[in-house]
mmCIF file of the N, C-alpha and C atoms, coordinates in Angstrom:
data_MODEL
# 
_entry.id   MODEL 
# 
loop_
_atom_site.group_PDB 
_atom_site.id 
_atom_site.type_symbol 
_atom_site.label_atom_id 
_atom_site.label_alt_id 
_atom_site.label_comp_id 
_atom_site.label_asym_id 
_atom_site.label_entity_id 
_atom_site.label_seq_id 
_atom_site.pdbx_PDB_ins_code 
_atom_site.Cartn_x 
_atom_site.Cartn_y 
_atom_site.Cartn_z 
_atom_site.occupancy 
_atom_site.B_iso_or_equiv 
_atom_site.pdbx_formal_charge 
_atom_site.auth_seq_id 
_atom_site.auth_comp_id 
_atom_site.auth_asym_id 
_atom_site.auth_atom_id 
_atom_site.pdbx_PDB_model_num 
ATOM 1   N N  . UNK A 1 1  ? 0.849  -1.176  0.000  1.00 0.00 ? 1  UNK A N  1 
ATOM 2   C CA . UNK A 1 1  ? 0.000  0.000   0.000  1.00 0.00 ? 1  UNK A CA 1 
ATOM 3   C C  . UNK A 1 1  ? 0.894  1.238   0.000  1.00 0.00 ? 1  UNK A C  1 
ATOM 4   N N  . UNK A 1 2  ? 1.405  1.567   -1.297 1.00 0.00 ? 2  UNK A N  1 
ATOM 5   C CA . UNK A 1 2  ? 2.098  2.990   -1.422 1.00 0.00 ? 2  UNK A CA 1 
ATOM 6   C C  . UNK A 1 2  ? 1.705  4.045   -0.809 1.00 0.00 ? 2  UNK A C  1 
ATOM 7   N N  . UNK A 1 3  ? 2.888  4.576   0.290  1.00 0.00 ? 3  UNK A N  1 
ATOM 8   C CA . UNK A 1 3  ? 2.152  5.992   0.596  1.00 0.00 ? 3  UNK A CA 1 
ATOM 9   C C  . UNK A 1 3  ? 1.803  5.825   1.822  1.00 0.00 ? 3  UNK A C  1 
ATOM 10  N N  . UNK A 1 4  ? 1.061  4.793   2.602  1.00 0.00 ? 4  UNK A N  1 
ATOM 11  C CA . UNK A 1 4  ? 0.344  4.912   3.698  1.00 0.00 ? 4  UNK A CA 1 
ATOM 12  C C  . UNK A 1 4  ? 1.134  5.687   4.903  1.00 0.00 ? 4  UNK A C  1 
ATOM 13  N N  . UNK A 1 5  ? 2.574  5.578   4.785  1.00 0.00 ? 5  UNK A N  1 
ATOM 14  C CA . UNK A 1 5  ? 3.340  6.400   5.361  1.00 0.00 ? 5  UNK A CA 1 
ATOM 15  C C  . UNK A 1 5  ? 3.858  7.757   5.514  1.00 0.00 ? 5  UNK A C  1 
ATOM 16  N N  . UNK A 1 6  ? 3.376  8.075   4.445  1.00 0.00 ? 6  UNK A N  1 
ATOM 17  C CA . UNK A 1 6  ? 3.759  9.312   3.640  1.00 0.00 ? 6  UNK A CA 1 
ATOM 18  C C  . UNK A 1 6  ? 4.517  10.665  4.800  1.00 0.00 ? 6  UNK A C  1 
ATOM 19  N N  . UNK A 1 7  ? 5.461  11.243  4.861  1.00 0.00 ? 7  UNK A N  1 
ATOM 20  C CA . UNK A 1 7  ? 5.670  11.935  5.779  1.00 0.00 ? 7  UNK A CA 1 
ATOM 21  C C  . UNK A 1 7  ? 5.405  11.659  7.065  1.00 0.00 ? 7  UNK A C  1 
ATOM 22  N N  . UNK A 1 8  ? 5.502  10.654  7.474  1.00 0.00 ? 8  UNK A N  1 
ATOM 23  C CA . UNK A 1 8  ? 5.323  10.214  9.282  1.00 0.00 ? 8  UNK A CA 1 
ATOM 24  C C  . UNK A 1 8  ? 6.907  9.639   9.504  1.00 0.00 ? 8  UNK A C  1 
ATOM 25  N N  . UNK A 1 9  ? 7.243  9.856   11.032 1.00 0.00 ? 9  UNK A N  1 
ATOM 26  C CA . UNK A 1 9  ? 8.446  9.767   11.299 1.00 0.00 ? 9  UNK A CA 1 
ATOM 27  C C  . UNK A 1 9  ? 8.186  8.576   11.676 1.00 0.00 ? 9  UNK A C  1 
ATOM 28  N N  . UNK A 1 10 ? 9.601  7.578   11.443 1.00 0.00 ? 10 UNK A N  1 
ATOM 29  C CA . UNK A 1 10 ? 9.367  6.148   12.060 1.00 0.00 ? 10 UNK A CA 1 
ATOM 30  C C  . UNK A 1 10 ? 10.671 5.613   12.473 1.00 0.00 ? 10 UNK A C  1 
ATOM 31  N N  . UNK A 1 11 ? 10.352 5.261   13.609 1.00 0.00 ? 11 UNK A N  1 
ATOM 32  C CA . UNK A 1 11 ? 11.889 4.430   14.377 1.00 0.00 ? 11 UNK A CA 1 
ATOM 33  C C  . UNK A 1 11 ? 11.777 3.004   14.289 1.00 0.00 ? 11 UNK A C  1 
ATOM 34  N N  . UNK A 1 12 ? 13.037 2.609   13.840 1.00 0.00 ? 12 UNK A N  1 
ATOM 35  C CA . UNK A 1 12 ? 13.407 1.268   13.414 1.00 0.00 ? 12 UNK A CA 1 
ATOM 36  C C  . UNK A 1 12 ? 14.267 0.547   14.526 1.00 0.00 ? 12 UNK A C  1 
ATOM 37  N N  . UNK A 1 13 ? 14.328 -0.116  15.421 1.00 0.00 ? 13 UNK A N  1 
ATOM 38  C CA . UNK A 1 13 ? 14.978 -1.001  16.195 1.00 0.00 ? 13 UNK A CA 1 
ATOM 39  C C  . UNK A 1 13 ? 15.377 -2.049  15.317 1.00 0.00 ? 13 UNK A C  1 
ATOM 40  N N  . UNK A 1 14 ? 16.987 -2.232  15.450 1.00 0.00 ? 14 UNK A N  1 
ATOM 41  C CA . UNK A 1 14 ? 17.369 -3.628  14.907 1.00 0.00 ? 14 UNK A CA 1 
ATOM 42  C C  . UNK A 1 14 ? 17.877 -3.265  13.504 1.00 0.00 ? 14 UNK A C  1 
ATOM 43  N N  . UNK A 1 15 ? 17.828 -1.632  13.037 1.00 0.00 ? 15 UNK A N  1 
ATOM 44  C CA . UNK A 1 15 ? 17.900 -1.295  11.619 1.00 0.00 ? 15 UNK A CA 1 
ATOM 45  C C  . UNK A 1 15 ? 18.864 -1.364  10.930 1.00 0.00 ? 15 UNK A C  1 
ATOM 46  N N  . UNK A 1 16 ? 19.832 -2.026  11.357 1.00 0.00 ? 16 UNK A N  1 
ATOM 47  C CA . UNK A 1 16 ? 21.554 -1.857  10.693 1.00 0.00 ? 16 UNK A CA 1 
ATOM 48  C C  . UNK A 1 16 ? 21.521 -3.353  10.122 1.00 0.00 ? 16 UNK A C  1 
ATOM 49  N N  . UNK A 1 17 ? 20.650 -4.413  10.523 1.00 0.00 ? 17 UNK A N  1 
ATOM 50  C CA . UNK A 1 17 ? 20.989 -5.716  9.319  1.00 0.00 ? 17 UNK A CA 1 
ATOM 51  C C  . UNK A 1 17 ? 18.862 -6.009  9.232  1.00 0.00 ? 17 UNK A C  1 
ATOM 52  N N  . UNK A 1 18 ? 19.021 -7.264  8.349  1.00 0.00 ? 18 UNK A N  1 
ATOM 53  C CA . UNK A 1 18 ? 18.306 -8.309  8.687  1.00 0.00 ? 18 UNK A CA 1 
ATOM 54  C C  . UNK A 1 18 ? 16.993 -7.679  8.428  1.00 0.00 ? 18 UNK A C  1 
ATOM 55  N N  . UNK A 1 19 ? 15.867 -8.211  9.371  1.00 0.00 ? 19 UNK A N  1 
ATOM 56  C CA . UNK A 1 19 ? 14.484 -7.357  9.087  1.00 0.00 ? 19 UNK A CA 1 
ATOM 57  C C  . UNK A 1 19 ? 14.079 -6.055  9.670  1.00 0.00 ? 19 UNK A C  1 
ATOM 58  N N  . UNK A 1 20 ? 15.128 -5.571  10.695 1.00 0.00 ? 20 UNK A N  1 
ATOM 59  C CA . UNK A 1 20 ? 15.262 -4.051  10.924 1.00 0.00 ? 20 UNK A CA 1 
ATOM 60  C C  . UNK A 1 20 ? 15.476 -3.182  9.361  1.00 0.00 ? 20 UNK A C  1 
ATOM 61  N N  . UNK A 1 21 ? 16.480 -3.836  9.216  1.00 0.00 ? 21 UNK A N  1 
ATOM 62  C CA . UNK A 1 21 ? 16.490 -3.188  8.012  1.00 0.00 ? 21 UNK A CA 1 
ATOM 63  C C  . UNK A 1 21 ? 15.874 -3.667  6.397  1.00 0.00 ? 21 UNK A C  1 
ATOM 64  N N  . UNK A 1 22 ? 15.403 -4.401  6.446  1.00 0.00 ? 22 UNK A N  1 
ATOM 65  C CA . UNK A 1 22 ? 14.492 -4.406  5.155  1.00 0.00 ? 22 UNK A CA 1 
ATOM 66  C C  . UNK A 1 22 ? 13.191 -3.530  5.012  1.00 0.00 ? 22 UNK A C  1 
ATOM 67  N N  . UNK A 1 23 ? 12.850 -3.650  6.475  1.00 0.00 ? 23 UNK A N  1 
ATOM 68  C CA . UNK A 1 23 ? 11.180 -2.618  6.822  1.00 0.00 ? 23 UNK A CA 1 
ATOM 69  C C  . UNK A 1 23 ? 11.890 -1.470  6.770  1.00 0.00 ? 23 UNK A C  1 
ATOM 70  N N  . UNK A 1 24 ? 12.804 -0.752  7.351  1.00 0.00 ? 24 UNK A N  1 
ATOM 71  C CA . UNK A 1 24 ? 13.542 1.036   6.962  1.00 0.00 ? 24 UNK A CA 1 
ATOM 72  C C  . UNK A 1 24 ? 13.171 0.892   6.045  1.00 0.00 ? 24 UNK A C  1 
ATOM 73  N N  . UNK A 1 25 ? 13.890 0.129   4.268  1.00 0.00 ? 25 UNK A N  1 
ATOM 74  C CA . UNK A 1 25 ? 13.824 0.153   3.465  1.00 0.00 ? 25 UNK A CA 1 
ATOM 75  C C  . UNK A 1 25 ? 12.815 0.478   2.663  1.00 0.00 ? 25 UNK A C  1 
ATOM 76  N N  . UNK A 1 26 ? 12.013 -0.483  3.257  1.00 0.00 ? 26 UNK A N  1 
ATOM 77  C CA . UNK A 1 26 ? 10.606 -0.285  2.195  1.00 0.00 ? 26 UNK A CA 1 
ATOM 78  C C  . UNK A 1 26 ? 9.804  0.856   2.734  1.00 0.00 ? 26 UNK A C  1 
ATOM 79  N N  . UNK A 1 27 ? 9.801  1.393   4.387  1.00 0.00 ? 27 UNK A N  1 
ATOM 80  C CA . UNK A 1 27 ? 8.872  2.355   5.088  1.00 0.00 ? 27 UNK A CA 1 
ATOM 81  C C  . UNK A 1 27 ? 9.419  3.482   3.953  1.00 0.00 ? 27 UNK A C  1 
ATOM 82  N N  . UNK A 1 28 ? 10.710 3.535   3.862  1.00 0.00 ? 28 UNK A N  1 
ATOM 83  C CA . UNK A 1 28 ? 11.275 4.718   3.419  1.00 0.00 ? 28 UNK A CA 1 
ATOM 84  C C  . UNK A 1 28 ? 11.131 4.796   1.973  1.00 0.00 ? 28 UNK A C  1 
ATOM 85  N N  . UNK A 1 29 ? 10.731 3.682   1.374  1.00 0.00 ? 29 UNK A N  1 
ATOM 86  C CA . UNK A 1 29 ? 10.457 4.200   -0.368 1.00 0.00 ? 29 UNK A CA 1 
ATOM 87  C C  . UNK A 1 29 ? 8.900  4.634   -0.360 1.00 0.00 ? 29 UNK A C  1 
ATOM 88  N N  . UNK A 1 30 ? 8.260  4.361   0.958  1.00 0.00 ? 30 UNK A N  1 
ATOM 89  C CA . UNK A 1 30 ? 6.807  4.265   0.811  1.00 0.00 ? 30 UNK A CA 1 
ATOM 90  C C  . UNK A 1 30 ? 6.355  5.716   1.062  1.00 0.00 ? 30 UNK A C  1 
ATOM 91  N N  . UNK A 1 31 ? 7.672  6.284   1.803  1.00 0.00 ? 31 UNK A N  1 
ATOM 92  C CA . UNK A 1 31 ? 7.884  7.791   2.203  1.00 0.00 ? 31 UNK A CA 1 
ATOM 93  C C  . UNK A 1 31 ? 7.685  8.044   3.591  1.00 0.00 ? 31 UNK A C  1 
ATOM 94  N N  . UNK A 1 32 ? 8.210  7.790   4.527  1.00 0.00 ? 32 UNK A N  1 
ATOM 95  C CA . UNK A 1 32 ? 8.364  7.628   5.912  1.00 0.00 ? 32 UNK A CA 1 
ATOM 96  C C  . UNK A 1 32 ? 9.462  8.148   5.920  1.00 0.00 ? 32 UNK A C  1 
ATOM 97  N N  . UNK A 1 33 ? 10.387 9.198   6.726  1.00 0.00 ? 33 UNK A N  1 
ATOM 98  C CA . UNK A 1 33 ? 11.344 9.414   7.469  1.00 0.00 ? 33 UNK A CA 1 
ATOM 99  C C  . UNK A 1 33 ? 11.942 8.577   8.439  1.00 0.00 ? 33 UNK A C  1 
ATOM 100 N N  . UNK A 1 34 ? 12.824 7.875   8.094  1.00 0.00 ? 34 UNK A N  1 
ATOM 101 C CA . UNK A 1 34 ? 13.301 6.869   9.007  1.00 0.00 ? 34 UNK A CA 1 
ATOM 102 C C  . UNK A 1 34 ? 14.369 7.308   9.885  1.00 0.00 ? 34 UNK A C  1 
ATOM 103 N N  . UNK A 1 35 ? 14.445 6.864   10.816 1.00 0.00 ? 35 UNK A N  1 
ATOM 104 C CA . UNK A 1 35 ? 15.264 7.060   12.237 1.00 0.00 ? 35 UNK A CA 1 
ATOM 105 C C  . UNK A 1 35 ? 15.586 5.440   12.822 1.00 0.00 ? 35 UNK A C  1 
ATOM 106 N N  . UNK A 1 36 ? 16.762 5.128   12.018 1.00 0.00 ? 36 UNK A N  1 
ATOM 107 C CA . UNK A 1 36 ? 17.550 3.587   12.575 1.00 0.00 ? 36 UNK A CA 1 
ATOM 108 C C  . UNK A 1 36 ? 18.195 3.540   14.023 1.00 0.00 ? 36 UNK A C  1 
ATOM 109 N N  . UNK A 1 37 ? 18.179 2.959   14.557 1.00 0.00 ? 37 UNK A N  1 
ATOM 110 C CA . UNK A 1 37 ? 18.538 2.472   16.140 1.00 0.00 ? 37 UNK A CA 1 
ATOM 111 C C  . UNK A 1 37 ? 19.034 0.961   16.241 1.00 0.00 ? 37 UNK A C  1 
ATOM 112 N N  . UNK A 1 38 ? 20.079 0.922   16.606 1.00 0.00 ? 38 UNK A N  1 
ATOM 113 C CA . UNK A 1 38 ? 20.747 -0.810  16.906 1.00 0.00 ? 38 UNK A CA 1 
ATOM 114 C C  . UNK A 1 38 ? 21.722 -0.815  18.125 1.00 0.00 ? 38 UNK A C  1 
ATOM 115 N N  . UNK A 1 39 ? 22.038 -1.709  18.308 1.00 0.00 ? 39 UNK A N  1 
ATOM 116 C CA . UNK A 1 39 ? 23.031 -1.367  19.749 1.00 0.00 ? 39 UNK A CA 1 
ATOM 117 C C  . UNK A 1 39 ? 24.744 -1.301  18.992 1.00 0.00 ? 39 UNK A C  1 
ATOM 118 N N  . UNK A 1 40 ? 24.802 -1.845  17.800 1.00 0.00 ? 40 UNK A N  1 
ATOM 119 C CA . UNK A 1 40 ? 26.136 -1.834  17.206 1.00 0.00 ? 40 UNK A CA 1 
ATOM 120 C C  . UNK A 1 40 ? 27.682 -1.948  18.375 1.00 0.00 ? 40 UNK A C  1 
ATOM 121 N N  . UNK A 1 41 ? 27.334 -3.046  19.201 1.00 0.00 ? 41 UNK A N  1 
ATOM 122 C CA . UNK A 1 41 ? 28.421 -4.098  20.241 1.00 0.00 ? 41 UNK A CA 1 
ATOM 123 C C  . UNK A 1 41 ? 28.213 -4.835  20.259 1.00 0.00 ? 41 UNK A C  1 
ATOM 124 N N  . UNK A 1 42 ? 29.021 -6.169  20.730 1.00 0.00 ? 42 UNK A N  1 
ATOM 125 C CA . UNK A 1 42 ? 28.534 -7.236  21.033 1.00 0.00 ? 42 UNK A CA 1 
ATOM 126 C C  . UNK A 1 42 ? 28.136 -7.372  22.331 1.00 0.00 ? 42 UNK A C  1 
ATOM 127 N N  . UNK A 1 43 ? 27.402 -8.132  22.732 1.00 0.00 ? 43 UNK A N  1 
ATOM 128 C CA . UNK A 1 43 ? 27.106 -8.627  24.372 1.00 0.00 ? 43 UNK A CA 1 
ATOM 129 C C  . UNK A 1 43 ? 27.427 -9.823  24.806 1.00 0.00 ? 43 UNK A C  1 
ATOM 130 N N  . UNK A 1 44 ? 27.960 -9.809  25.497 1.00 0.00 ? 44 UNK A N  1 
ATOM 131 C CA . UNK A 1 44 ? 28.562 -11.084 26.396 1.00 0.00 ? 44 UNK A CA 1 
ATOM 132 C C  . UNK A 1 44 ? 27.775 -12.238 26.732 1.00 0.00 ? 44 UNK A C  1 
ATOM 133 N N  . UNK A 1 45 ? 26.399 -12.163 26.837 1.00 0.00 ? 45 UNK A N  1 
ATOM 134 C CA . UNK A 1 45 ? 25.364 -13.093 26.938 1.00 0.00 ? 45 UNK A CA 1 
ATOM 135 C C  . UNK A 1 45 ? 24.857 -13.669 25.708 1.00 0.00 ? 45 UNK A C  1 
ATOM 136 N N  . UNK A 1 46 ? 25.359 -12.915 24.437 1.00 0.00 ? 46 UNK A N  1 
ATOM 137 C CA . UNK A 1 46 ? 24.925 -13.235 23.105 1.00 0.00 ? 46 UNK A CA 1 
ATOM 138 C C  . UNK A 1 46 ? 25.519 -14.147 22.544 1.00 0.00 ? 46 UNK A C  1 
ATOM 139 N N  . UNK A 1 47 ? 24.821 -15.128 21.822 1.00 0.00 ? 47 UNK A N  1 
ATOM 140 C CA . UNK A 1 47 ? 26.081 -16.109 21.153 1.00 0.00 ? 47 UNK A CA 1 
ATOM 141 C C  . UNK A 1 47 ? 26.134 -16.074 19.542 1.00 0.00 ? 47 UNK A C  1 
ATOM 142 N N  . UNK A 1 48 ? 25.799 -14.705 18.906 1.00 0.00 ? 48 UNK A N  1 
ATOM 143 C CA . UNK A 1 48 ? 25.751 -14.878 17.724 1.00 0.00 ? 48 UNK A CA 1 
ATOM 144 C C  . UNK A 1 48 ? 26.532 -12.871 18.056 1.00 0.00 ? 48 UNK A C  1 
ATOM 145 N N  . UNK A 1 49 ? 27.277 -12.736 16.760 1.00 0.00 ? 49 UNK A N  1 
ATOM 146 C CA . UNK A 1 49 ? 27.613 -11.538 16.671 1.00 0.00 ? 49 UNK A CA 1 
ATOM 147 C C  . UNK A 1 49 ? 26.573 -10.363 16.203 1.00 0.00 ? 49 UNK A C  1 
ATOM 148 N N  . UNK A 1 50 ? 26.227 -9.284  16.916 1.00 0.00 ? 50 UNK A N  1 
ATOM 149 C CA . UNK A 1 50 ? 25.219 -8.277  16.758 1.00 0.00 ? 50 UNK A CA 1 
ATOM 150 C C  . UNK A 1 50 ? 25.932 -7.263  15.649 1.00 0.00 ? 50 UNK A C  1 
ATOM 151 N N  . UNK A 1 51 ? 25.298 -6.226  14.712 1.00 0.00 ? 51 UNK A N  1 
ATOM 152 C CA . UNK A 1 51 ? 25.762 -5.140  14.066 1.00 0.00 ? 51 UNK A CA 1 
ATOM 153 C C  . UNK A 1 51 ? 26.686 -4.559  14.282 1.00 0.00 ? 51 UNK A C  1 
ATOM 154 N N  . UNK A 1 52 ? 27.137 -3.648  13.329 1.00 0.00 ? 52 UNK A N  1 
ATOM 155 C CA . UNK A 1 52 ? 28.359 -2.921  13.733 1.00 0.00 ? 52 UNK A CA 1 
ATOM 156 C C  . UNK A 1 52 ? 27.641 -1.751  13.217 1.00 0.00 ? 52 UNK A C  1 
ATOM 157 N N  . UNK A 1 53 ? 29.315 -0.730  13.498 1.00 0.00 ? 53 UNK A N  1 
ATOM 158 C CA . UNK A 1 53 ? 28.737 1.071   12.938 1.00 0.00 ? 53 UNK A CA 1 
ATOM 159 C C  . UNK A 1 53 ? 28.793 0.625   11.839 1.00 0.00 ? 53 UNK A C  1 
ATOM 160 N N  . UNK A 1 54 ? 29.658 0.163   11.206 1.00 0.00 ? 54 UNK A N  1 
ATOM 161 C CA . UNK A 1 54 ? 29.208 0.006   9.634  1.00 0.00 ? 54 UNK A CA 1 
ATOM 162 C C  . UNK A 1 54 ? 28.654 -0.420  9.261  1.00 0.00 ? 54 UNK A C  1 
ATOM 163 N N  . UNK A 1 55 ? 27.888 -1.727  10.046 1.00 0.00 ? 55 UNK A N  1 
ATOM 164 C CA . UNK A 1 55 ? 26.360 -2.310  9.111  1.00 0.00 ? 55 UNK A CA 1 
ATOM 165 C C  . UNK A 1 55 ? 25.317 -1.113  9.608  1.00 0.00 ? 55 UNK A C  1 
ATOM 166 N N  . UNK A 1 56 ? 24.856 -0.367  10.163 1.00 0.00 ? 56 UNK A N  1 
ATOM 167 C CA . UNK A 1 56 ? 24.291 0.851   10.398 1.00 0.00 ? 56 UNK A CA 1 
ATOM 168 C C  . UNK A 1 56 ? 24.564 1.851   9.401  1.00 0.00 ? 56 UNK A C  1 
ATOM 169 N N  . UNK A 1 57 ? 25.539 2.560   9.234  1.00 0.00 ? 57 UNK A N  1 
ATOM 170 C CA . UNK A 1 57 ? 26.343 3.549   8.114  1.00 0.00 ? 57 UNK A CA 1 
ATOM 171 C C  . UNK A 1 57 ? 25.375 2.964   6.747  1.00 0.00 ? 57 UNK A C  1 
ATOM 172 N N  . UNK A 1 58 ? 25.992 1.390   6.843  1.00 0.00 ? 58 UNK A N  1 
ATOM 173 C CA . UNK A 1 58 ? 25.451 0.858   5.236  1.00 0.00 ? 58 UNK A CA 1 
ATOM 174 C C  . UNK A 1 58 ? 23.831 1.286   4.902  1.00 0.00 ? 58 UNK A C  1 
ATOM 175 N N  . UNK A 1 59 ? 23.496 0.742   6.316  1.00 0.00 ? 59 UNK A N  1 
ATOM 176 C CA . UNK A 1 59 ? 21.870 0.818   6.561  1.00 0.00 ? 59 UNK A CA 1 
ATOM 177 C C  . UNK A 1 59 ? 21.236 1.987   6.375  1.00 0.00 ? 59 UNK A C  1 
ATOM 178 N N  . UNK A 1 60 ? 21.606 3.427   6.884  1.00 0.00 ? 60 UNK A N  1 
ATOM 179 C CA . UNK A 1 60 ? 21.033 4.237   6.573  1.00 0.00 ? 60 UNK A CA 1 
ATOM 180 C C  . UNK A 1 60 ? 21.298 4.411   4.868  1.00 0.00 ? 60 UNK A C  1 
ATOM 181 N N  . UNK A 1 61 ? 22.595 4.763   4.476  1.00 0.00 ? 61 UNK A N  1 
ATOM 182 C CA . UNK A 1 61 ? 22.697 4.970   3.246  1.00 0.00 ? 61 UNK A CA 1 
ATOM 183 C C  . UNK A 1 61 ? 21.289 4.634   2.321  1.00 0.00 ? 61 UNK A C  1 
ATOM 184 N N  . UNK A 1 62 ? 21.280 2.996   2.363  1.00 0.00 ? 62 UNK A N  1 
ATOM 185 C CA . UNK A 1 62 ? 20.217 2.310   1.501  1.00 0.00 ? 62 UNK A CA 1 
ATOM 186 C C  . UNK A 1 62 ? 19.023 3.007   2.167  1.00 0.00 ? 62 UNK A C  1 
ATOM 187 N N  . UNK A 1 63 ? 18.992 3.169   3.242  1.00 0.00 ? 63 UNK A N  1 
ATOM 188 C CA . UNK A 1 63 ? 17.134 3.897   3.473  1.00 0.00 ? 63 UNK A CA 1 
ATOM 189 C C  . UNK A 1 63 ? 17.482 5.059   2.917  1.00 0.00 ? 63 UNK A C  1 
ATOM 190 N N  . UNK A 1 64 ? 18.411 6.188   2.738  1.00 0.00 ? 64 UNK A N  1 
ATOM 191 C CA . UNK A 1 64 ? 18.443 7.337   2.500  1.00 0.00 ? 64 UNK A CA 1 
ATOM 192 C C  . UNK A 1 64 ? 18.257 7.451   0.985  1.00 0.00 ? 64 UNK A C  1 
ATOM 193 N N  . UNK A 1 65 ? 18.756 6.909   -0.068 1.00 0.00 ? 65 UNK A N  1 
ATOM 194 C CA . UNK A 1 65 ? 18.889 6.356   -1.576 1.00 0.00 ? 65 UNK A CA 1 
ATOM 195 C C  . UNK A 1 65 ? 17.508 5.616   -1.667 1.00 0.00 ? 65 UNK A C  1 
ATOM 196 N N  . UNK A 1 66 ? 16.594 4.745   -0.993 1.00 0.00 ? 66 UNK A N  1 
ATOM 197 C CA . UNK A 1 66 ? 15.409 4.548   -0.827 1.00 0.00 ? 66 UNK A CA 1 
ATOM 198 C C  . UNK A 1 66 ? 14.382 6.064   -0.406 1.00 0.00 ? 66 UNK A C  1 
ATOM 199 N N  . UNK A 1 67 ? 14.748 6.641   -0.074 1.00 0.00 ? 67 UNK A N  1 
ATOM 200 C CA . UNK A 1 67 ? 13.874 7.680   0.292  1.00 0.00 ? 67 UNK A CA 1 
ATOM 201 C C  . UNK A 1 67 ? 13.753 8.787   -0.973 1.00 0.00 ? 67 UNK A C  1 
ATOM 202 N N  . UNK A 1 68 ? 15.102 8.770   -1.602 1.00 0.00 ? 68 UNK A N  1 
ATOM 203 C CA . UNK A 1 68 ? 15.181 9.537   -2.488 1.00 0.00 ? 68 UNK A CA 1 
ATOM 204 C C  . UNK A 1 68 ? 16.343 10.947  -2.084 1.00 0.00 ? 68 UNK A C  1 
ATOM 205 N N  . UNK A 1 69 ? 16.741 10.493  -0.461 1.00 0.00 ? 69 UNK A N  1 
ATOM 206 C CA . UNK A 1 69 ? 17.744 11.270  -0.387 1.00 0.00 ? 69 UNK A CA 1 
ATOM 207 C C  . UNK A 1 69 ? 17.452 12.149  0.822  1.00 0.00 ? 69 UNK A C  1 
ATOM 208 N N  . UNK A 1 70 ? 16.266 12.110  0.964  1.00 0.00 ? 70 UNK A N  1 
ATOM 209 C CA . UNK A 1 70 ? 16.146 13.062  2.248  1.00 0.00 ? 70 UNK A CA 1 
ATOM 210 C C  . UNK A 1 70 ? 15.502 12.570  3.975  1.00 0.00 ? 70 UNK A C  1 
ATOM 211 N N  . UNK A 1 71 ? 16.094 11.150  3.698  1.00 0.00 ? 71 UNK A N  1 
ATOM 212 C CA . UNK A 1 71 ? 15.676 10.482  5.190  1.00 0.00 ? 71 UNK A CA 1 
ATOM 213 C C  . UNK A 1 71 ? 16.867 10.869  6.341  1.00 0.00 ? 71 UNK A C  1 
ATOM 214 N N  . UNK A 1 72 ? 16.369 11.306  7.094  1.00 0.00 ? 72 UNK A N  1 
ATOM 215 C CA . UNK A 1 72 ? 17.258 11.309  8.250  1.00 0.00 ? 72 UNK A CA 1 
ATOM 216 C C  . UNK A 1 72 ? 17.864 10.320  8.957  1.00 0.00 ? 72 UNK A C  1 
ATOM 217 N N  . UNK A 1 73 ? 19.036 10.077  9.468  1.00 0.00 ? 73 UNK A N  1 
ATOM 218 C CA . UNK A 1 73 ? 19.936 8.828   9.727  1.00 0.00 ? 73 UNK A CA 1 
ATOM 219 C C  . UNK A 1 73 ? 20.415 8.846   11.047 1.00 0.00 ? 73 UNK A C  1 
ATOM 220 N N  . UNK A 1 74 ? 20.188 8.143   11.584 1.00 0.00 ? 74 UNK A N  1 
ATOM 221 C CA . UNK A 1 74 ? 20.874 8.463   13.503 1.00 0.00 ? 74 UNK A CA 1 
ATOM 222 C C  . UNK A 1 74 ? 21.220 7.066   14.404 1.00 0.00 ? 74 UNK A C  1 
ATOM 223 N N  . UNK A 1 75 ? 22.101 6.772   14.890 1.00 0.00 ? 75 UNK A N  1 
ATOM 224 C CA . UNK A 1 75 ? 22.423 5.405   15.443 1.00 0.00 ? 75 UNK A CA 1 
ATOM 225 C C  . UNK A 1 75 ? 23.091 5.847   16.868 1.00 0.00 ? 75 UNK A C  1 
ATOM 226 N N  . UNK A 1 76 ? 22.348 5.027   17.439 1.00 0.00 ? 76 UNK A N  1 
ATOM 227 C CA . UNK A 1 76 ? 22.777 5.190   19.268 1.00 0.00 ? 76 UNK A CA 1 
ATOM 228 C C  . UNK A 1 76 ? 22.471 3.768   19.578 1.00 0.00 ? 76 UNK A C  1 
ATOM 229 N N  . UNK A 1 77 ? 23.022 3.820   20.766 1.00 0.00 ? 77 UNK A N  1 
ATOM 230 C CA . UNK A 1 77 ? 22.903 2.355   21.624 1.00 0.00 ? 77 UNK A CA 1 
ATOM 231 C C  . UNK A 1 77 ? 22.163 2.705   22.831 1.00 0.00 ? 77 UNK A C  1 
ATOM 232 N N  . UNK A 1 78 ? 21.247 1.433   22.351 1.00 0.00 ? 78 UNK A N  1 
ATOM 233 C CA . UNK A 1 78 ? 20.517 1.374   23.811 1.00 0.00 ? 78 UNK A CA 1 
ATOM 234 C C  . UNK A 1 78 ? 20.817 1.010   25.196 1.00 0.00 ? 78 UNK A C  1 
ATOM 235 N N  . UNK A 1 79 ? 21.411 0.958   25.337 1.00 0.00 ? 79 UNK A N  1 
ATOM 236 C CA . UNK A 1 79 ? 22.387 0.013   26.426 1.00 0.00 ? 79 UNK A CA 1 
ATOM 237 C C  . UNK A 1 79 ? 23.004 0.817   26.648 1.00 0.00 ? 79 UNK A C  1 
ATOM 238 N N  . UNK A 1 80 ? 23.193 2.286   26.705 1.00 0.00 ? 80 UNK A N  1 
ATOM 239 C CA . UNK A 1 80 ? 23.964 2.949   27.363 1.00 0.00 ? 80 UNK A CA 1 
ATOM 240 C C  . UNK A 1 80 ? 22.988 3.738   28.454 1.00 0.00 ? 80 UNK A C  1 
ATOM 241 N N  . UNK A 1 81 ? 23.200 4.037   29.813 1.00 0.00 ? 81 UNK A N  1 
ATOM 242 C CA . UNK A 1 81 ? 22.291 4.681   30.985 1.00 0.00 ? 81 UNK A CA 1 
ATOM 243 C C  . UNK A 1 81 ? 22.531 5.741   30.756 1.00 0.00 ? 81 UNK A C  1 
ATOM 244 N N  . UNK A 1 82 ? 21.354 6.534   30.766 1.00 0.00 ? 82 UNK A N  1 
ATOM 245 C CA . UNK A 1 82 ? 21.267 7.995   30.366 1.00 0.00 ? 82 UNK A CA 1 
ATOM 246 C C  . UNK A 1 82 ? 21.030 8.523   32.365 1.00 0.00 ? 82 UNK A C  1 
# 
């Protein structure tokens, strides 16, 4: 459904690989402003390796080139105590 997004801001958890980032992708051709979020470290309890800054970097790029150029791009970790 083209559009249903059209100008609404949307945060992506998980957005630097996998199905975080396939949904950026498509929210953002559909015309959504995307805002990616991943923890980009590994965790010690994890037994598979998590994202990096550069699978993030990559990630926005493709939502931004999906958007047509004007999606906004931002990566922080959750796991840090504010």
């Amino acid at each position: 459904m083209a559009g249903r997004v059209q100008d609404k801001v949307v945060l992506v958890t998980g957005g630097a690989r996998g199905q975080g980032r396939s949904h950026a992708v498509k929210l953002a051709e559909e015309g959504a402003d995307v805002i990616l979020f991943d923890i980009c470290q590994d965790i010690e309890t994890n037994r598979y390796p998590l994202a990096t800054p550069r699978d993030l970097e990559e990630a926005g790029l493709e939502v931004e080139k999906a958007a047509g150029g004007r999606s906004p791009r931002r990566w922080m970790s959750v796991t840090e105590p504010r």
